[in-house]
N, CA, C and O atoms as CSV, one atom per row, in Angstrom:
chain,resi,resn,atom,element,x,y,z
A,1,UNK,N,N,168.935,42.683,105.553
A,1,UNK,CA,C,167.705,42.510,104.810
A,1,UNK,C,C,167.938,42.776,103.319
A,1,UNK,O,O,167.495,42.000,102.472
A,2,UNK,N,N,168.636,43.876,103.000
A,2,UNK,CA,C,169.126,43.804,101.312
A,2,UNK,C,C,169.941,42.836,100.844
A,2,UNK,O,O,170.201,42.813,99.641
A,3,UNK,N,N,170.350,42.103,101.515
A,3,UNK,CA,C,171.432,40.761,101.058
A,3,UNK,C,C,170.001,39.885,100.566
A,3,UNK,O,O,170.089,39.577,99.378
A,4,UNK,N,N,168.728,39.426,101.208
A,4,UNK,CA,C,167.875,38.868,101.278
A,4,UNK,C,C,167.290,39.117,100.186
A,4,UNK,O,O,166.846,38.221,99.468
A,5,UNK,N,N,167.197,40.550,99.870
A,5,UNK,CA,C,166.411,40.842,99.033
A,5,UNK,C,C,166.982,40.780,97.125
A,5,UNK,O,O,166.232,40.436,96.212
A,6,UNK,N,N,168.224,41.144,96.977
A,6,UNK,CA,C,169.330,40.763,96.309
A,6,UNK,C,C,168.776,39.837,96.175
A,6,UNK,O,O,167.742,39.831,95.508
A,7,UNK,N,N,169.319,38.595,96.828
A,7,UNK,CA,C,169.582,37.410,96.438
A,7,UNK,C,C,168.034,36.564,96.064
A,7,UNK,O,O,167.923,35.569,95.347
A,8,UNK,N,N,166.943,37.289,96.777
A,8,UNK,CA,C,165.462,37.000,95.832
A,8,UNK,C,C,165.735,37.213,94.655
A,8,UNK,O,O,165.814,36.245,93.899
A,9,UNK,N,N,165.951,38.498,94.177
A,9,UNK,CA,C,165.620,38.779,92.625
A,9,UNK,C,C,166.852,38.045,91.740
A,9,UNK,O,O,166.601,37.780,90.565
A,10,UNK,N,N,168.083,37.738,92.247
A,10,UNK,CA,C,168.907,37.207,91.588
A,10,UNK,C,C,168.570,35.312,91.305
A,10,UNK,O,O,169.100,34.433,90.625
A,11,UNK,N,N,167.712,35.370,92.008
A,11,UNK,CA,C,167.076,33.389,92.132
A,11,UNK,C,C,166.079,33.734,91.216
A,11,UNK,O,O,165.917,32.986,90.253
A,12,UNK,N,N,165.461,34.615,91.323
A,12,UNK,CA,C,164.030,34.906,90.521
A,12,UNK,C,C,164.964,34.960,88.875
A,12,UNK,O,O,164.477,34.179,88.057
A,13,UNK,N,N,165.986,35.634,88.440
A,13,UNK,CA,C,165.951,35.795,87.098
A,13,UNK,C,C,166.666,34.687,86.978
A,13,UNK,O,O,166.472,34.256,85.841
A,14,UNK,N,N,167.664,33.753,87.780
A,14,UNK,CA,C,167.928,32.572,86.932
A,14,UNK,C,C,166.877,31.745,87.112
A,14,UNK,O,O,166.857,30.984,86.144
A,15,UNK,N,N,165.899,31.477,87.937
A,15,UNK,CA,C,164.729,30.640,87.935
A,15,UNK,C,C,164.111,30.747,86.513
A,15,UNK,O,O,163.524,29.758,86.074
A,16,UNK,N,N,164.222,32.125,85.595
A,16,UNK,CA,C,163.039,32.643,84.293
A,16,UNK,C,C,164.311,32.023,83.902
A,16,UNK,O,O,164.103,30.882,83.488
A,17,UNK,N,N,165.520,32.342,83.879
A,17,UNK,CA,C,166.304,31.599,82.757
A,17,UNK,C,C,166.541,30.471,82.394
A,17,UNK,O,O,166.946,30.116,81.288
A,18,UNK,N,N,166.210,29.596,83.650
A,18,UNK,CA,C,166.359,28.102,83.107
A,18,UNK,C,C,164.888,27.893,82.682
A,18,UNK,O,O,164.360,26.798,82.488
A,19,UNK,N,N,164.419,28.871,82.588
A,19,UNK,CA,C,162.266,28.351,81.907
A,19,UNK,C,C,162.840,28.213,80.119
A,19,UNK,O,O,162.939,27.366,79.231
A,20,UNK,N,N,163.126,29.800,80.391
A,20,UNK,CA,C,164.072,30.213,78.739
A,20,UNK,C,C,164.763,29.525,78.005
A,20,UNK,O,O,164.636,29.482,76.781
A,21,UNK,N,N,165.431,29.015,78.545
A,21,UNK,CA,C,166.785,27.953,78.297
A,21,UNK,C,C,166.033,26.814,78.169
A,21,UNK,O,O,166.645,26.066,77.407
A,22,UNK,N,N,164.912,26.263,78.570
A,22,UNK,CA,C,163.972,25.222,78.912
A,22,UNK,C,C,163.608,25.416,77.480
A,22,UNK,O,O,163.887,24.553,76.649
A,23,UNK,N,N,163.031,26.453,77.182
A,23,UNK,CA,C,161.784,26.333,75.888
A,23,UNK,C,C,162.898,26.337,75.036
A,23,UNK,O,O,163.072,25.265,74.457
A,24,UNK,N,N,163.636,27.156,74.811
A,24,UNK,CA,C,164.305,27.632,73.455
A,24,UNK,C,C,165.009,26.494,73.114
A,24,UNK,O,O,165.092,26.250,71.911
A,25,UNK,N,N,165.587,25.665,73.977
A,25,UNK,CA,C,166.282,24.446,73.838
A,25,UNK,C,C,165.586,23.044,73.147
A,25,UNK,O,O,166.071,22.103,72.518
A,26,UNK,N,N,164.501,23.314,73.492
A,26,UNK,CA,C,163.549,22.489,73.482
A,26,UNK,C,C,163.020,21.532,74.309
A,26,UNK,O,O,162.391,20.585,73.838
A,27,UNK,N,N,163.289,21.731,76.054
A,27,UNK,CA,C,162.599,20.494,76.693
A,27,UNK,C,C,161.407,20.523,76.815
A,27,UNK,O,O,160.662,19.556,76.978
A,28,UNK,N,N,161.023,22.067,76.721
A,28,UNK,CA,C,159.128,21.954,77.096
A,28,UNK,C,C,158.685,22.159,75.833
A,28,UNK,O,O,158.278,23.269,75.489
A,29,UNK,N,N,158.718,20.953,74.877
A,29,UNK,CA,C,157.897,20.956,73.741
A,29,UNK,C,C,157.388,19.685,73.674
A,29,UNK,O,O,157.718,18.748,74.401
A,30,UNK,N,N,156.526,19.665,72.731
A,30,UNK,CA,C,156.292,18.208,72.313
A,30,UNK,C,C,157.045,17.181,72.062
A,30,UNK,O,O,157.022,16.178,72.776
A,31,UNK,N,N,157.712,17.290,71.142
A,31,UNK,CA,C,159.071,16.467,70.996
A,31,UNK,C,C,159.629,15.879,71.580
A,31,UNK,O,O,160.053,14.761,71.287
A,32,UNK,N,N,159.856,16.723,73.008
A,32,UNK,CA,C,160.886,16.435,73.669
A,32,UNK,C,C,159.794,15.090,74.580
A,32,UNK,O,O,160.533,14.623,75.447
A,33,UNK,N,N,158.344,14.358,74.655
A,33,UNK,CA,C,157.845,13.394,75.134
A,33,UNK,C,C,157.367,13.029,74.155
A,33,UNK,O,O,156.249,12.535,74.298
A,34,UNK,N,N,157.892,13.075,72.827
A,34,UNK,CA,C,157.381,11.732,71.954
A,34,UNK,C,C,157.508,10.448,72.567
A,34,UNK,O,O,156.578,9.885,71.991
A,35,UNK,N,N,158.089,9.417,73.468
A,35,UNK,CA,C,158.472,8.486,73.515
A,35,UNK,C,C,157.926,8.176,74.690
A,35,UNK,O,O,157.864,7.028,75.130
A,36,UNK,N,N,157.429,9.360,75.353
A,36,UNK,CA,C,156.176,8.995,76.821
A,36,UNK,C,C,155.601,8.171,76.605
A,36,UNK,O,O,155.209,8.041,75.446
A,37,UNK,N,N,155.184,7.003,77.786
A,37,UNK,CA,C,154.583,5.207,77.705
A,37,UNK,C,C,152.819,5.795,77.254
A,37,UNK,O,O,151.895,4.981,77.262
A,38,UNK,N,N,152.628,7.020,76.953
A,38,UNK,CA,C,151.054,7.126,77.204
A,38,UNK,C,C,150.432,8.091,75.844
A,38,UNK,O,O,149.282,8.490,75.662
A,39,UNK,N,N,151.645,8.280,75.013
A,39,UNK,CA,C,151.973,9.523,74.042
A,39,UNK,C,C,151.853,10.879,74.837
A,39,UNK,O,O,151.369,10.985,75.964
A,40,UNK,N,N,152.348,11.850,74.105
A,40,UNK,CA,C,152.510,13.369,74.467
A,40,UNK,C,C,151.023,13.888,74.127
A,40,UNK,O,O,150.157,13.308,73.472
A,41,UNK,N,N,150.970,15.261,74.816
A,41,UNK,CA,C,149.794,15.451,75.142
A,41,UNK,C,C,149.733,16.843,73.690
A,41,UNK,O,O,150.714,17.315,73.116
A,42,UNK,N,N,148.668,17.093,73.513
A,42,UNK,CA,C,148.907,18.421,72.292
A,42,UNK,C,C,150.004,19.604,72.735
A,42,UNK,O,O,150.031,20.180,73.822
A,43,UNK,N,N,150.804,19.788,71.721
A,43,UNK,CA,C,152.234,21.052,71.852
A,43,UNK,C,C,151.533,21.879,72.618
A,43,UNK,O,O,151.866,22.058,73.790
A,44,UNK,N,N,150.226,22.639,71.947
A,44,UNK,CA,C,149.553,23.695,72.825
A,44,UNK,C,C,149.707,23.841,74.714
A,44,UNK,O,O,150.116,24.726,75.466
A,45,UNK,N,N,148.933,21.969,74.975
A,45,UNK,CA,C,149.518,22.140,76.307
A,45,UNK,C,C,150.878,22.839,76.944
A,45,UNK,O,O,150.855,23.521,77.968
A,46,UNK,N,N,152.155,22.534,76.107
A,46,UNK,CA,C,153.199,22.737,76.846
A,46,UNK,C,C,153.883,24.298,76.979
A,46,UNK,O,O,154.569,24.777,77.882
A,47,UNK,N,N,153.444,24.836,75.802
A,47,UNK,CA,C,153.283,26.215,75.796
A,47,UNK,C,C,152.034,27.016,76.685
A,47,UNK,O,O,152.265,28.101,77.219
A,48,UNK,N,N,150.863,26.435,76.763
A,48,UNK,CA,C,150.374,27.396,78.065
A,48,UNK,C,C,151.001,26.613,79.382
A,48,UNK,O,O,151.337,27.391,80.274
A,49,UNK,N,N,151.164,25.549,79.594
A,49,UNK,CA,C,152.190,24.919,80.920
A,49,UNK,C,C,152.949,26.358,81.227
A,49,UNK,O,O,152.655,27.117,82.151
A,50,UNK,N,N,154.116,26.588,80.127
A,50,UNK,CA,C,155.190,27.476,80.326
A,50,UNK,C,C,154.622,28.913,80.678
A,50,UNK,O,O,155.438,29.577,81.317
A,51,UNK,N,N,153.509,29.508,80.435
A,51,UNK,CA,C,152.911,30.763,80.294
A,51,UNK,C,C,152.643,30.708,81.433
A,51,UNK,O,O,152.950,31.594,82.231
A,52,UNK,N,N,151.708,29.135,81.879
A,52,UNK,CA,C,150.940,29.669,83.470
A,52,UNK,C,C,152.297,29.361,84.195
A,52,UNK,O,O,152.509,30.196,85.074
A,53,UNK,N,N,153.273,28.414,84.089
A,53,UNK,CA,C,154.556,28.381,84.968
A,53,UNK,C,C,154.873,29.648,85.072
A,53,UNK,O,O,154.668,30.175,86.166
A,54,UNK,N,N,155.440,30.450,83.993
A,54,UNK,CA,C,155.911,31.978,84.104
A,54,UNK,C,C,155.087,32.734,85.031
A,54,UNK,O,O,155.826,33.478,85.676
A,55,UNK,N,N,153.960,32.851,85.348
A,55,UNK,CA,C,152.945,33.488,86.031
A,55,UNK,C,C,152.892,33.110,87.328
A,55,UNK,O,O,152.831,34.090,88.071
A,56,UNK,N,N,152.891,32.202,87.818
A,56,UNK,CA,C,153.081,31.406,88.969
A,56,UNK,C,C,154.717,31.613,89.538
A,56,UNK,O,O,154.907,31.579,90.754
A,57,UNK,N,N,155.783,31.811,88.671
A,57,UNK,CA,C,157.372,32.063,89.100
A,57,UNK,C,C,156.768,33.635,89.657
A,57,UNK,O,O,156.475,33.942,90.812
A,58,UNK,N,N,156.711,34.352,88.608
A,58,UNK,CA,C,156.133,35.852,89.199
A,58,UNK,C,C,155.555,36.369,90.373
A,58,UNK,O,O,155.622,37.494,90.870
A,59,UNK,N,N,154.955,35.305,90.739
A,59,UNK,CA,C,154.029,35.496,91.472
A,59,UNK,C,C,154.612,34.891,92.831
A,59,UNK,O,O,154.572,35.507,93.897
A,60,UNK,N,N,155.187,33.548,92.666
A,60,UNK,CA,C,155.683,33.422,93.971
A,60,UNK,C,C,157.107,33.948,94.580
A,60,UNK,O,O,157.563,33.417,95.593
A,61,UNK,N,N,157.898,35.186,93.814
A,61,UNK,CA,C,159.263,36.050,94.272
A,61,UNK,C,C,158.569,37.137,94.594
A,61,UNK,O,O,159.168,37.751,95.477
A,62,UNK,N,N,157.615,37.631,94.291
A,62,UNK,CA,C,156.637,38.858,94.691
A,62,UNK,C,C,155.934,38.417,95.812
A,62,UNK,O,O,155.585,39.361,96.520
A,63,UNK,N,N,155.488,36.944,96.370
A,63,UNK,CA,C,155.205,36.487,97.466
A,63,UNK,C,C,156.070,36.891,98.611
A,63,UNK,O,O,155.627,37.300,99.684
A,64,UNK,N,N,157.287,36.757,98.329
A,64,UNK,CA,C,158.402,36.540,98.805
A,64,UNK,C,C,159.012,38.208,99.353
A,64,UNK,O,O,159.025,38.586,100.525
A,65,UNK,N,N,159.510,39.063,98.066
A,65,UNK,CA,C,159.860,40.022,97.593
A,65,UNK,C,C,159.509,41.472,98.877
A,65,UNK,O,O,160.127,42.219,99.636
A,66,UNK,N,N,157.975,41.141,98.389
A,66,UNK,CA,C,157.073,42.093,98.860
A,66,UNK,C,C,157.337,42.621,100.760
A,66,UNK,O,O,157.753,43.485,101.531
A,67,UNK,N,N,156.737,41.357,100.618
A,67,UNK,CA,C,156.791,41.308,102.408
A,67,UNK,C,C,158.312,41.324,102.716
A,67,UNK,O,O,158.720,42.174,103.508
A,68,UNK,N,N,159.082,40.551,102.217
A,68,UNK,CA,C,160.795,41.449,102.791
A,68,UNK,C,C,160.371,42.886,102.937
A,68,UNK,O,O,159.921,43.389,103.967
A,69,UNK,N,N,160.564,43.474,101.805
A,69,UNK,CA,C,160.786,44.761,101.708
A,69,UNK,C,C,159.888,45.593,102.638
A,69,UNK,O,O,160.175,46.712,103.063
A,70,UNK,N,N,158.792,44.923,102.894
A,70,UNK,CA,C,157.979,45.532,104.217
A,70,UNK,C,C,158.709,45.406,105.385
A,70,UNK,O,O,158.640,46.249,106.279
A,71,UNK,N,N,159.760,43.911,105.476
A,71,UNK,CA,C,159.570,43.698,106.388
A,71,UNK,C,C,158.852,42.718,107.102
A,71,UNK,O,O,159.138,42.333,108.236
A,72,UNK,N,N,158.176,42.434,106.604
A,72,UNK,CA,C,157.012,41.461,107.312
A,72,UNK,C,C,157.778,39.734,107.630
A,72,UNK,O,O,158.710,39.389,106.904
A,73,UNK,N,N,157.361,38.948,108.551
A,73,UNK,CA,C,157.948,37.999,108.097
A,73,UNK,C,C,157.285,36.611,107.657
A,73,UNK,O,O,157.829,35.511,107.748
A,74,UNK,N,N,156.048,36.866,107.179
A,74,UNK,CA,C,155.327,36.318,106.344
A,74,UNK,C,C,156.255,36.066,105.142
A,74,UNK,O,O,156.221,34.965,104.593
A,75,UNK,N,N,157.355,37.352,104.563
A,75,UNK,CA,C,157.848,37.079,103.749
A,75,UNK,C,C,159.422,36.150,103.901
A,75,UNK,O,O,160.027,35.661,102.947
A,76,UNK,N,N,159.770,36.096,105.085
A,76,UNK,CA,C,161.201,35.313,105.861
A,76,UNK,C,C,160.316,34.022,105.510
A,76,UNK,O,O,160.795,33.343,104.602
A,77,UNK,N,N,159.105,33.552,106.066
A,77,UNK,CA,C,158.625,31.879,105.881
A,77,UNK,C,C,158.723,31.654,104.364
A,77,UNK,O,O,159.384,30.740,103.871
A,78,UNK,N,N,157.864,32.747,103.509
A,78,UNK,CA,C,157.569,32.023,102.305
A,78,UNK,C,C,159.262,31.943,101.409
A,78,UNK,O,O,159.527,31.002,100.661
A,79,UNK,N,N,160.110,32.939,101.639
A,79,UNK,CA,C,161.545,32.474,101.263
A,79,UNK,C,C,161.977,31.114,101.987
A,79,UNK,O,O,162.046,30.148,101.228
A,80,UNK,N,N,162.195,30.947,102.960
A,80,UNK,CA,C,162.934,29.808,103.410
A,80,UNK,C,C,161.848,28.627,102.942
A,80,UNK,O,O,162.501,27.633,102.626
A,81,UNK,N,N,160.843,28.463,102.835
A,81,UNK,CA,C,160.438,27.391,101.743
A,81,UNK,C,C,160.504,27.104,100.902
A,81,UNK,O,O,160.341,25.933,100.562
A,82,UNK,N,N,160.851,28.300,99.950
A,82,UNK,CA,C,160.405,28.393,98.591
A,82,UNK,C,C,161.924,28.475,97.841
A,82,UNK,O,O,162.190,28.168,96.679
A,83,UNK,N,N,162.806,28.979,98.864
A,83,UNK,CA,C,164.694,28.780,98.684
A,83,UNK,C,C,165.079,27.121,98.646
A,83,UNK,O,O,165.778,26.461,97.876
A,84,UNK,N,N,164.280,26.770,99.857
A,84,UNK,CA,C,164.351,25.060,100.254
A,84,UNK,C,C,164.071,24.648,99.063
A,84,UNK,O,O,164.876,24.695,98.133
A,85,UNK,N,N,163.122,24.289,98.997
A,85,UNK,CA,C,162.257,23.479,97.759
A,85,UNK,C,C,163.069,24.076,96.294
A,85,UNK,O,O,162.937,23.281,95.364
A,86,UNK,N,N,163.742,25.119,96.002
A,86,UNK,CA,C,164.303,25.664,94.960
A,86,UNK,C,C,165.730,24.882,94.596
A,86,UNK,O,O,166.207,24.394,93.571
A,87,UNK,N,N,166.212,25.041,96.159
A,87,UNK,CA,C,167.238,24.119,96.185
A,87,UNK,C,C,167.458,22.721,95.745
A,87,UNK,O,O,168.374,22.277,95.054
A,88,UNK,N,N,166.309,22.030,96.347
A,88,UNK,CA,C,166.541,20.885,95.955
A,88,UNK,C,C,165.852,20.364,94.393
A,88,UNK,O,O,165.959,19.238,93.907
A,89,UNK,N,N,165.370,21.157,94.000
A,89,UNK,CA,C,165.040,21.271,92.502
A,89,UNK,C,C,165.749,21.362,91.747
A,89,UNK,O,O,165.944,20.513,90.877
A,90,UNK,N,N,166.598,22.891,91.915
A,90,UNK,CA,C,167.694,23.067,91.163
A,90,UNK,C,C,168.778,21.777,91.515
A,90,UNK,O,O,169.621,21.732,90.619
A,91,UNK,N,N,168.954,20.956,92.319
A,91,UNK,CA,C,169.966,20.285,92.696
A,91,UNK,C,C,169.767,19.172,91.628
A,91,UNK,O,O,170.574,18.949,90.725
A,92,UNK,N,N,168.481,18.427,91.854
A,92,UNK,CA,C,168.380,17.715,91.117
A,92,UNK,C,C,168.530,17.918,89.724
A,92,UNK,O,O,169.052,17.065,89.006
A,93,UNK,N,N,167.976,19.320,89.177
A,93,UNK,CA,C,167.663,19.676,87.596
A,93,UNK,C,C,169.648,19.700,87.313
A,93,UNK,O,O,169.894,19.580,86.113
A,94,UNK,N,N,170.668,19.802,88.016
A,94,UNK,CA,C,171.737,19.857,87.804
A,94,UNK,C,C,172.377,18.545,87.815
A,94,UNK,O,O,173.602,18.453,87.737
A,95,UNK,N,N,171.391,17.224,87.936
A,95,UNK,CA,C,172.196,16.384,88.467
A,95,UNK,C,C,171.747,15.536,87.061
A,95,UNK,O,O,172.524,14.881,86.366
A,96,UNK,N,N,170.529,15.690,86.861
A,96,UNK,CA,C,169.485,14.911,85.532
A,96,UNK,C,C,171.169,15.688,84.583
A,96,UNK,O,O,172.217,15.067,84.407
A,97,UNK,N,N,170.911,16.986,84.197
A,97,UNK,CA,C,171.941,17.258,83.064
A,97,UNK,C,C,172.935,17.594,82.967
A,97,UNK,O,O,173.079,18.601,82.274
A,98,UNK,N,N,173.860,17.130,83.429
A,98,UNK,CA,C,175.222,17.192,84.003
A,98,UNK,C,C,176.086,17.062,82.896
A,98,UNK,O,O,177.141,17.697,82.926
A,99,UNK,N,N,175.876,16.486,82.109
A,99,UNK,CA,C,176.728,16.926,80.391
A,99,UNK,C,C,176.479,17.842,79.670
A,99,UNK,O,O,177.079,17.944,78.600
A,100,UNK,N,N,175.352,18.932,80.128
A,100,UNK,CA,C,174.630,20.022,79.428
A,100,UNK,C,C,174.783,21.151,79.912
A,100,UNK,O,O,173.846,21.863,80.274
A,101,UNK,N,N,175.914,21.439,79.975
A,101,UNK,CA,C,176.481,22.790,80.504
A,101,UNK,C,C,175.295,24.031,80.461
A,101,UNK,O,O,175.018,24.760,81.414
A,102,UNK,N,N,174.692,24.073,79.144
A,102,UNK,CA,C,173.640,25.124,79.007
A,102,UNK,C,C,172.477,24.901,80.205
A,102,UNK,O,O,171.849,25.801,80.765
A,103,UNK,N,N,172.399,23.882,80.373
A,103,UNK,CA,C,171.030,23.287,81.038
A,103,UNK,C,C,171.153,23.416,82.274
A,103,UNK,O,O,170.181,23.848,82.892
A,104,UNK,N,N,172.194,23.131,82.883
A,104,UNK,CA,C,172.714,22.644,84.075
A,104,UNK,C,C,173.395,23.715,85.024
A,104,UNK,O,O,173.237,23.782,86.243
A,105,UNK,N,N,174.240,24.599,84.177
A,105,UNK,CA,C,174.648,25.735,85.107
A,105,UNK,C,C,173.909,26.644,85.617
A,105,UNK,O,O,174.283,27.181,86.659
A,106,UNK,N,N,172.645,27.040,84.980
A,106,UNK,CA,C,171.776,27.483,85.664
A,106,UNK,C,C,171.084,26.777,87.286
A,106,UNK,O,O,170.637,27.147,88.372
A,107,UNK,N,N,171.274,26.007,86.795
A,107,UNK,CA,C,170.756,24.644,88.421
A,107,UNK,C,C,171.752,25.128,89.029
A,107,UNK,O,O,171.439,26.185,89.577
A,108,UNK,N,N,172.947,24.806,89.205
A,108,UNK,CA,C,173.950,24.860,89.958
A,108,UNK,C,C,174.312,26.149,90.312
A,108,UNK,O,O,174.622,26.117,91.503
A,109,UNK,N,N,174.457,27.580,89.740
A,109,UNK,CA,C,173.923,28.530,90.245
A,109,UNK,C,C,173.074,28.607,91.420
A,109,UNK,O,O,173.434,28.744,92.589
A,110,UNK,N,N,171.182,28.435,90.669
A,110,UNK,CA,C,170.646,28.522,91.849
A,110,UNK,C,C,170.914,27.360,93.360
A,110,UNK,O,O,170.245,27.527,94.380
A,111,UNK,N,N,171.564,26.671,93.292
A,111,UNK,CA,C,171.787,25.864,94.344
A,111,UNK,C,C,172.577,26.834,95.440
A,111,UNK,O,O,172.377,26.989,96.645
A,112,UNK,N,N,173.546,27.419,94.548
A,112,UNK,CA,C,174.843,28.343,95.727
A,112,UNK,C,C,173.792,29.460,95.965
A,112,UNK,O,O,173.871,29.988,97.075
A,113,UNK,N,N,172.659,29.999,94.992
A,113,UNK,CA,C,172.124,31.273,95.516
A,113,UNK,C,C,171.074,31.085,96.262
A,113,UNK,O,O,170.529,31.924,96.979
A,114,UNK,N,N,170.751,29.874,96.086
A,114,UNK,CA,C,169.286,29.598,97.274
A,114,UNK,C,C,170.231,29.293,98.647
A,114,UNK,O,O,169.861,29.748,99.729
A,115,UNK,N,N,171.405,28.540,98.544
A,115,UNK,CA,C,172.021,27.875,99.607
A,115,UNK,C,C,172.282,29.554,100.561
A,115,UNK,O,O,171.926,29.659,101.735
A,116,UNK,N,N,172.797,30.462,99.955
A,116,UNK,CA,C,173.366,31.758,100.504
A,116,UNK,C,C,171.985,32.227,101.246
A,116,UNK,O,O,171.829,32.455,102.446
A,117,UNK,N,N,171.310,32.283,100.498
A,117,UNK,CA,C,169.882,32.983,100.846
A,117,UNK,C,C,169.136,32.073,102.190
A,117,UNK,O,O,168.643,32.788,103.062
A,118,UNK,N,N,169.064,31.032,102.331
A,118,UNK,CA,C,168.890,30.224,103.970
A,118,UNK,C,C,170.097,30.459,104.322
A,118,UNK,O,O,169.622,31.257,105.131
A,119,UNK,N,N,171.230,30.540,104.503
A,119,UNK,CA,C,172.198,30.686,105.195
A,119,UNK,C,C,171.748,31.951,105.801
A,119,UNK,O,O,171.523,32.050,107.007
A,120,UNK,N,N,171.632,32.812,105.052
A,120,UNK,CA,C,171.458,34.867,105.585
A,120,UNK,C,C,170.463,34.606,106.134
A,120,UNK,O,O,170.641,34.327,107.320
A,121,UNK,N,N,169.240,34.561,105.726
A,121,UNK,CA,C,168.133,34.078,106.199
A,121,UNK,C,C,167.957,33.758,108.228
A,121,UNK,O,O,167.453,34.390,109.157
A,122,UNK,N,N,168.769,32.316,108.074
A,122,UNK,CA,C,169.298,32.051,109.616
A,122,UNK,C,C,169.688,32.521,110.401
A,122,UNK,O,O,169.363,32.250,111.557
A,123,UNK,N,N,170.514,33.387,110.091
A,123,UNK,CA,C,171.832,34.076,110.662
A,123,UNK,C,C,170.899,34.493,112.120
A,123,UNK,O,O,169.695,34.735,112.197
A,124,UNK,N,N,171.568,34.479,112.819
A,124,UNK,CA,C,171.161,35.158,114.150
A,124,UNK,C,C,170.461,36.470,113.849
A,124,UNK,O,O,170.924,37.102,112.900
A,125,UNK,N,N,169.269,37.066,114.592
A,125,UNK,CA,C,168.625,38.217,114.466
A,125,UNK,C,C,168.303,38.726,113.126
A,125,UNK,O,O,168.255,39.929,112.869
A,126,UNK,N,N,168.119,37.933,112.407
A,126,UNK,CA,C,167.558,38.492,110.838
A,126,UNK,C,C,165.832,38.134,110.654
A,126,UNK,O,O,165.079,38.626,109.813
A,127,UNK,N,N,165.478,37.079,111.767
A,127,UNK,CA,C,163.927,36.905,111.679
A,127,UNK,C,C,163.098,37.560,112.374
A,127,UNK,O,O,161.917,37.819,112.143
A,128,UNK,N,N,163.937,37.899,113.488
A,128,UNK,CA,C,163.621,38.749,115.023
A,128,UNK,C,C,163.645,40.271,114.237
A,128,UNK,O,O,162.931,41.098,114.805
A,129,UNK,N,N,164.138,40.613,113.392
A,129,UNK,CA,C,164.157,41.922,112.716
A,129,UNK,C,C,163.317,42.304,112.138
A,129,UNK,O,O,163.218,43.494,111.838
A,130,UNK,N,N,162.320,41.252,111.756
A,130,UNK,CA,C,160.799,41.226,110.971
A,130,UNK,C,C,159.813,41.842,111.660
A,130,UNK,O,O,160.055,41.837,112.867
A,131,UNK,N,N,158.964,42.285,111.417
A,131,UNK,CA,C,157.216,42.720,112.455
A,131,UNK,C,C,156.749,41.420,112.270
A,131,UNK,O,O,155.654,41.087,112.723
């Protein structure tokens, strides 16, 4: 169960780092959809986007987090979805920037740490260990 739990908070801070790496770089700005078929929407939007995104990341490893550490396995479902779906996010977000070492190693990271985390996850008697 501490391998599980590890490897939550270690997905959780590269998940904030590719947000980080996101803004500071500049993909979640305006700029970066000047050339959208419909124009870009006001900068403001993309900065509260990132604020309520940040809030919503928080919120769903503490979904997660919590109930491990209880025990519960309310928190085993909402990981193996939320590892899934991470996975194939990060897979893709590694595949879009694949000349962007800054951009991209973070993806590819979380791919091996979500991949580890359903692997443990599975393992024989680790769900059965839950209340």
């Amino acid at each position: 169960m501490r391998t599980l739990l590890t490897l939550t908070i270690v997905s959780g801070v590269l998940y904030l780092t590719t947000i980080l790496t996101n803004i500071v770089t500049g993909q979640i700005t305006h700029r970066a959809f000047e050339d959208a078929p419909f124009g870009a929407p006001p900068e403001s939007a993309y900065w509260v986007g990132a604020v309520v995104g940040l809030i919503l990341l928080v919120g769903m490893y503490l979904a997660v987090y919590i109930p491990l550490r209880k025990r519960l396995r309310e928190g085993w479902y909402a990981g193996a979805v939320f590892a899934t779906v991470g996975l194939i996010h990060a897979a893709l977000s590694a595949v879009v920037a694949p000349g962007n070492l800054l951009l991209g190693l973070p993806g590819i990271i979380l791919v091996i740490v979500n991949g580890i985390w359903l692997f443990v996850a599975f393992r024989p008697g680790v769900r059965e260990g839950l209340g």
